[in-house]
Phi, psi and omega in degrees: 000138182269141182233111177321151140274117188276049222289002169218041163327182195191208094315301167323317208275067153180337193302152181247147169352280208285325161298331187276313166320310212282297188309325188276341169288314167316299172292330161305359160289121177286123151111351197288304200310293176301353159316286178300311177284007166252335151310317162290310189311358185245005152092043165318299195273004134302305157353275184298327150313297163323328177296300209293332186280324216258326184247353172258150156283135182265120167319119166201208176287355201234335217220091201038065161329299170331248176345299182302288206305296169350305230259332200271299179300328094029283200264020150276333172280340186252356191072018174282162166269083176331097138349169176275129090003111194222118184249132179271113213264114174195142172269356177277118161324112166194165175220141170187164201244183190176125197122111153297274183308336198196081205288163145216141207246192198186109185227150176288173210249328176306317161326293205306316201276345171254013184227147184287158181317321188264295181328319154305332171282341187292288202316325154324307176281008173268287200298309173318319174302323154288310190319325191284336208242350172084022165257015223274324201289345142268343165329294217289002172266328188302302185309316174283342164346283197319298199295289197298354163294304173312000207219245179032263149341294169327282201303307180247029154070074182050014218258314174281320152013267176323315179307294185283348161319315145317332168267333188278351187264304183292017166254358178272272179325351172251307185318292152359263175348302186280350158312317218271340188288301188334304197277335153331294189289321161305334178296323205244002136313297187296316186034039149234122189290335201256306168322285180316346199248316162247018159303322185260005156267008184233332159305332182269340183273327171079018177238126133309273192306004198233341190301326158322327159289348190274165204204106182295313191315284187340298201301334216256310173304343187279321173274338169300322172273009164289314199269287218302338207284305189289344157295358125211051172217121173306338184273350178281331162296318181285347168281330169295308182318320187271351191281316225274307216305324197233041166258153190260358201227153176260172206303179174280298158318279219286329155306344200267318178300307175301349200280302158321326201270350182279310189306303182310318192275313168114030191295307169276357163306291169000290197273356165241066180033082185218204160256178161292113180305142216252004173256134179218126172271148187263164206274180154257160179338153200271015166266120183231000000 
């Protein structure tokens, strides 16, 4: 399949609203910013590298040839500097990235096996996306919130705790958010909507051997009655606020919806040089 090269891609053309919103709240916590940068400075993203060297095979020209050339063309197309690459023997579908300075990315041996080669791209072009949007380095406090609340805690006889609880829910919600800049940038890796739209109907059903059975149409409808529910039963926002506050992903439906209302809107014609489509959808709601 042919795929533009997007040689003067940004962050700008695909970050999504809500991320950007999310993010400007996050930095108005006095002192966060300096938080994170002494969280690495004590050698978190060595840590993890290092972890990734000693228990995954690292992806190359030698080392799942296939899958490195994919993955090159991936970040020829988003305009990236290739990261390091890594596959990891876990059956659970997952991917994820780490690393400021020196970033790399990590997908599972569950993946591999539950997505087919372009769907395996979205997903690529999804994690290149945090590399491109500068999240990593928060990413990497929010997985840890839970630990460094409890260390806290312990030290100041629950006092910091508290403090941070205040801080940890708006680092869920942007983490969230920011899921959503991902799946943009995976789209435009791919630059098919029906790949992209179904790699997270197969993520969310979590079958192969079954995918064929699967109906993106349903699925799409499945998020719609997902958003719609609190119109009219009021008590359904607070069960999304409590389903949602300490999850990093936002539902998969809803991720599928923003993912649409952006194609639908003509955001994405757009960020790979096209015109804007005359159809236009509002986003959905910000519980995510």
């Amino acid at each position: 399949m042919h795929r533009q090269t997007l040689s003067n891609l940004t962050e700008d053309d695909f970050i999504h609203p809500l991320d950007a919103e999310a993010m400007d709240v996050l930095k108005s916590f006095p002192g966060f910013d300096k938080m994170v940068a002494q969280l690495m400075e004590h050698g978190l993203e060595k840590i993890l590298a290092l972890e990734q060297t000693g228990m995954s095979v690292k992806v190359g020209p030698r080392q799942l040839p296939e899958l490195w050339e994919r993955y090159l063309r991936v970040c020829e197309v988003l305009n990236v500097e290739p990261p390091g690459l890594y596959v990891k023997n876990d059956p659970t579908p997952n991917a994820y990235t780490f690393g400021e300075a020196a970033p790399f990315i990590v997908i599972t041996s569950g993946l591999l096996e539950l997505m087919d080669p372009m769907e395996v791209d979205f997903v690529i072009g999804h994690e290149l996306g945090h590399v491109k949007c500068h999240h990593v380095l928060y990413r990497v406090v929010a997985e840890n919130m839970k630990l460094m609340l409890s260390i806290v805690g312990e030290v100041t006889m629950n006092i910091g705790q508290v403090v941070g609880m205040g801080l940890a829910i708006p680092l869920y919600d942007w983490y969230r958010k920011a899921e959503l800049s991902g799946d943009r940038c995976g789209l435009l890796a791919v630059q098919d909507p029906e790949v992209a739209l179904g790699s997270m109907m197969k993520m969310a059903a979590g079958t192969r051997k079954m995918a064929e059975q699967l109906d993106l149409t349903a699925f799409m409808a499945q998020a719609r009655e997902y958003d719609e529910v609190s119109e009219v039963d009021d008590s359904a926002k607070l069960y999304k606020f409590l389903l949602t506050a300490w999850r990093t992903h936002p539902m998969t439906v809803m991720r599928a919806k923003h993912l649409d209302a952006w194609i639908r809107s003509g955001g994405y014609q757009v960020a790979v040089g096209g015109k804007p489509l005359p159809v236009v959808m509002d986003e959905p709601q910000k519980t995510l």
